[in-house]
N, C-alpha and C positions, 0 to 999 in steps of 0.2 A: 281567613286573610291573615298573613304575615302583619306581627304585632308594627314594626318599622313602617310596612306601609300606611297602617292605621291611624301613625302620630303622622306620617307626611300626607296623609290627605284631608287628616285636621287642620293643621298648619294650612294647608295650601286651601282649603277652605276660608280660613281667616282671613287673608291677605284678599286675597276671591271680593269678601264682603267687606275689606280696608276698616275690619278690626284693627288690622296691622298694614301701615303706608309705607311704599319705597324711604327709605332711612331708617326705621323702624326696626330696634334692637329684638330679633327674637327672645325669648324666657332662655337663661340658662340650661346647659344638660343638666343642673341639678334640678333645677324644678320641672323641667316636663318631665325627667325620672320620677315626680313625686305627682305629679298630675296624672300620669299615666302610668304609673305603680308599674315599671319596667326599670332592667339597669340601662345604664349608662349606654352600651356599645350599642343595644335599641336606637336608642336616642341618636345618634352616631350616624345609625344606618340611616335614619329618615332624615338628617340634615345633610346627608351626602347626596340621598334622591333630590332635595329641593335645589340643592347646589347644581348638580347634574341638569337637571330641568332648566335653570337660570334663573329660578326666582328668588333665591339666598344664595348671599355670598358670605362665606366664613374666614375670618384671620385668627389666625393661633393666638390665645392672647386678649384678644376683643368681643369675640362671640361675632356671634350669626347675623346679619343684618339681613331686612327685605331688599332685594336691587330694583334697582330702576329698570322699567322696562327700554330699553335702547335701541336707540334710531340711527342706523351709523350713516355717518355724512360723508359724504365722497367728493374728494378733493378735484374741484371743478375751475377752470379759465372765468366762467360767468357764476360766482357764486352767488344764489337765491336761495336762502335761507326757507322764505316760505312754500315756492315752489317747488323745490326738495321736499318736504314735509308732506304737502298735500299729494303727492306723484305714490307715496308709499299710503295713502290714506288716512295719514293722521291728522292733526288739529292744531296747528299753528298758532302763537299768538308771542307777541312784542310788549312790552313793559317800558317805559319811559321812565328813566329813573336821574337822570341828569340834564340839562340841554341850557348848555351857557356859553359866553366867548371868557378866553384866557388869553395870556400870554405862551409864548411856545419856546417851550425847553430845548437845553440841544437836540436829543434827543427825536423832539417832533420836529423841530426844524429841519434837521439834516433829512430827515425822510419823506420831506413833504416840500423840500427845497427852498425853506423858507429863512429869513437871519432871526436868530434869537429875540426872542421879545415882541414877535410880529405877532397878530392876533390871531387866535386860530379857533374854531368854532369844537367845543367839546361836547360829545353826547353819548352815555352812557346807557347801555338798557341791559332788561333781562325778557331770557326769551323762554315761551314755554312749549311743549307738544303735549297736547291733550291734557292743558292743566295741571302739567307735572313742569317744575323749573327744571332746565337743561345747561344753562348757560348766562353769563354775565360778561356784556362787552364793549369797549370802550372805542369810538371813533373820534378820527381829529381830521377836518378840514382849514383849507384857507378862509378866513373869513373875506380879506380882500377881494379874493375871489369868488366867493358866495355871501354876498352883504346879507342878505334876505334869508340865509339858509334857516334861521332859528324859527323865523316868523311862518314859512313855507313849513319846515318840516312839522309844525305844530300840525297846521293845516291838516299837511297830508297824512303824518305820522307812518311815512316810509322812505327810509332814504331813496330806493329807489325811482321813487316816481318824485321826490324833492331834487333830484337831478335831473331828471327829465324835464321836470318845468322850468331848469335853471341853463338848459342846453346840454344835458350832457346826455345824448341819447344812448349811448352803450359805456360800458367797463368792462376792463375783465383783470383779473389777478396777475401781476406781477413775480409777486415771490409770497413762501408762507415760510415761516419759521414754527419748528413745532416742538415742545420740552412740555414734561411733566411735573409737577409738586403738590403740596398737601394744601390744602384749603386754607384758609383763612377763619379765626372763629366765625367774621361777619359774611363771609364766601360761602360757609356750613351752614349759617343757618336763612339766608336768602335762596340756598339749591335744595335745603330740606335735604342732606347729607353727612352722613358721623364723618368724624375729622379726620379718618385714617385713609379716607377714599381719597384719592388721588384726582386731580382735575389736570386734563390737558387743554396746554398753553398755547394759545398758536397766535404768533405774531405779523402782521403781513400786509403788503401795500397793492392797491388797486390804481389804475392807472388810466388815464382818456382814450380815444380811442388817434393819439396824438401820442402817445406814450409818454403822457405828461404824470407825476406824482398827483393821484387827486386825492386816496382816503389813507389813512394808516389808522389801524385798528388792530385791540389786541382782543382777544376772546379766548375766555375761561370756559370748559364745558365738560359736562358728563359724558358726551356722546362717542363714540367711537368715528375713527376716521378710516376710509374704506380707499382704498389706492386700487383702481384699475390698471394693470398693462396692457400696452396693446398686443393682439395676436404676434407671434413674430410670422416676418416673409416665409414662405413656402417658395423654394427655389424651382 
């Protein structure tokens, strides 16, 4: 067996038994050169197989990291985070990381058709798939409009079904805004992510089935976004 294959199927071993976790800086090309008493371009070739595979990603500069495995999300009218997740067979799970009323900046105001200063229900969470973090994101409702939503959502701990017992039996997406940037030290290390990884931004408002402003929500994530077109007409 080809010496390159031998260190990529050590390596890929490793990660296999999460000696090494997604974020998870590979050893330099000098030391598995020294670990595995080969040169450099060796070395090279078995981090270009793992790259090719998708299990390391490399930036010039940074070295080799383990990737995440990824769940691409596909930009949907009713989006369901969980049901998305489970349709592909993986393991869904939600983190509760904020859940308060504030006051509403311009900002949330104008998007949620509210005047500044009004209260507006905040809740932050982090989501995982299969116990891997994926994502961190922030929702804003009316509180006038959902007195109860804090006490309910504890309840239920889904916004979904906290709108359903609040009357709102469907939503579906309005608009999404979507931009790229680098993590945050405290964003790197809540996603288990070196800081050079890039997080997509997607900003966007869900709306009644009354086409009223009901959520705005910004969400940070590792995941890829999957855009379907539809077929075109056959004349």
């Amino acid at each position: 067996m080809a010496l390159w294959r031998t260190i990529s199927q050590s390596l890929e071993r490793r990660i296999l038994a999460r000696e090494l976790t997604p974020g998870d800086k590979l050893p330099t090309e000098f030391e598995l050169s020294r670990e595995f008493m080969v040169n450099r371009h060796t070395v090279r070739r078995a981090l270009s197989d793992l790259q090719d595979k998708g299990i390391v990603e490399s930036t010039q500069g940074r070295g080799s990291y383990v990737r995440r495995p990824s769940t691409p999300m596909q930009l949907q009218r009713r989006p369901r985070f969980s049901d998305h997740v489970r349709e592909r067979g993986r393991i869904p799970r939600t983190e509760t990381l904020k859940l308060t009323a504030r006051a509403a900046d311009s900002k949330i105001a104008a998007q949620l058709g509210l005047r500044v200063g009004q209260p507006v229900i905040y809740l932050e969470r982090r989501r995982f798939i299969d116990d891997e973090p994926t994502g961190i994101s922030q929702h804003y409702f009316s509180h006038d409009r959902f007195p109860t939503f804090i006490d309910m959502y504890r309840a239920r701990g889904s916004i979904t079904h906290t709108l359903i017992d609040s009357g709102i039996p469907d939503y579906t997406r309005r608009r999404t805004a979507i931009s790229a940037r680098l993590p945050t030290a405290d964003e790197a290390e809540q996603l288990r992510i070196p800081r050079h990884v890039p997080l997509l931004v997607h900003s966007y408002l869900n709306i009644d089935g009354l086409g009223r402003p009901l959520e705005y929500g910004i969400s940070r994530s590792t995941t890829e976004v999957l855009i379907d077109f539809p077929e075109p007409e056959r004349s």
